[in-house]
C-alpha positions as CSV (number, residue, x, y, z in Angstrom):
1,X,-122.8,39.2,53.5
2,X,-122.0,36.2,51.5
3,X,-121.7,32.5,53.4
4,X,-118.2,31.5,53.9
5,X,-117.5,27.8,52.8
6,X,-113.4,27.7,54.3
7,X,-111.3,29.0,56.3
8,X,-108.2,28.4,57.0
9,X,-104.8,29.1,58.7
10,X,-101.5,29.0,56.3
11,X,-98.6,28.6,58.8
12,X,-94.6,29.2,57.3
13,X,-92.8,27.4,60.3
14,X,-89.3,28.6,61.2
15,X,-86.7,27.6,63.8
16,X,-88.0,30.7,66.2
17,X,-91.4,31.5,64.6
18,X,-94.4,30.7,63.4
19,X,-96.0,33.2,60.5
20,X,-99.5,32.7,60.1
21,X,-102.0,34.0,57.5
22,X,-105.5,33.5,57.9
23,X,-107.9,33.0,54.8
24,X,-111.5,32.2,53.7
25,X,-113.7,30.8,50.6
26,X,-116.6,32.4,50.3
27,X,-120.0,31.1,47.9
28,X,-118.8,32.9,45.1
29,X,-115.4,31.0,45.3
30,X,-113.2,34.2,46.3
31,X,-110.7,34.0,48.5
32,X,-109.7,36.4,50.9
33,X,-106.6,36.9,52.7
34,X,-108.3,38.7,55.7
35,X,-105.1,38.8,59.1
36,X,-101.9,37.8,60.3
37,X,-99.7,37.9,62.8
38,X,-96.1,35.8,64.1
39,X,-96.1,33.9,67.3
40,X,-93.1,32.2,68.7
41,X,-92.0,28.4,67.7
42,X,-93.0,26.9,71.2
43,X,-96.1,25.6,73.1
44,X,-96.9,28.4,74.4
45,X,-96.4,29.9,70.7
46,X,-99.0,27.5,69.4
47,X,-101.7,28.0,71.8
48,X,-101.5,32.0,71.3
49,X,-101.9,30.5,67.7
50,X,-104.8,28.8,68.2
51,X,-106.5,31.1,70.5
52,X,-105.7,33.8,67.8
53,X,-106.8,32.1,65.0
54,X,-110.2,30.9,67.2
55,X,-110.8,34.6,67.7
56,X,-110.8,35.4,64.1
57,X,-112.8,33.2,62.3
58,X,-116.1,32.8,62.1
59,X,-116.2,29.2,62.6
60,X,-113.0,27.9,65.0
61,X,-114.0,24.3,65.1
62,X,-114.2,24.3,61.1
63,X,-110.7,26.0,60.6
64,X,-108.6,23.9,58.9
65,X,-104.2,24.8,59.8
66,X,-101.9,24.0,56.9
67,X,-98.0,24.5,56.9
68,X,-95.2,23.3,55.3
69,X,-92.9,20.6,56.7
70,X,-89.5,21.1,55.8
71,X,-86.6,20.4,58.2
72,X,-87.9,19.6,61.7
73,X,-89.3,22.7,63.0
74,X,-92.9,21.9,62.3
75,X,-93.0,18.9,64.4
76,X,-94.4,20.5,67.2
């Protein structure tokens, strides 16, 4: 198996949800798209996320969350 270099969590934030997409970087530069899953737009929401996303990858404390910030739904 090839070493992953990144992974990473890409998060669309909405009024009621949260869609996130997880992805790594492997040595070779590819990038897979490798899980998702939507979780509700509340504290409780993001902790499911985070345990989720912990549970995934192969490194939790290295996985970097990305989302875009439009409107004011993301500043939880």
């Amino acid at each position: 198996m090839e070493k992953i270099l990144k992974e990473a969590v890409g998060i669309d934030v909405a009024q009621n949800e949260l869609v996130a997409t997880l992805g790594r970087m492997n040595e070779c530069l590819d990038i897979e798209l490798f899980a998702f899953k939507v979780f509700a737009n509340s504290k409780k929401g993001i902790n499911n996320l985070v345990s989720w996303a912990s549970g995934q990858c192969s490194k939790p404390k290295d996985v970097r969350y990305v989302m875009e910030a439009t409107g004011v739904y993301h500043e939880d």
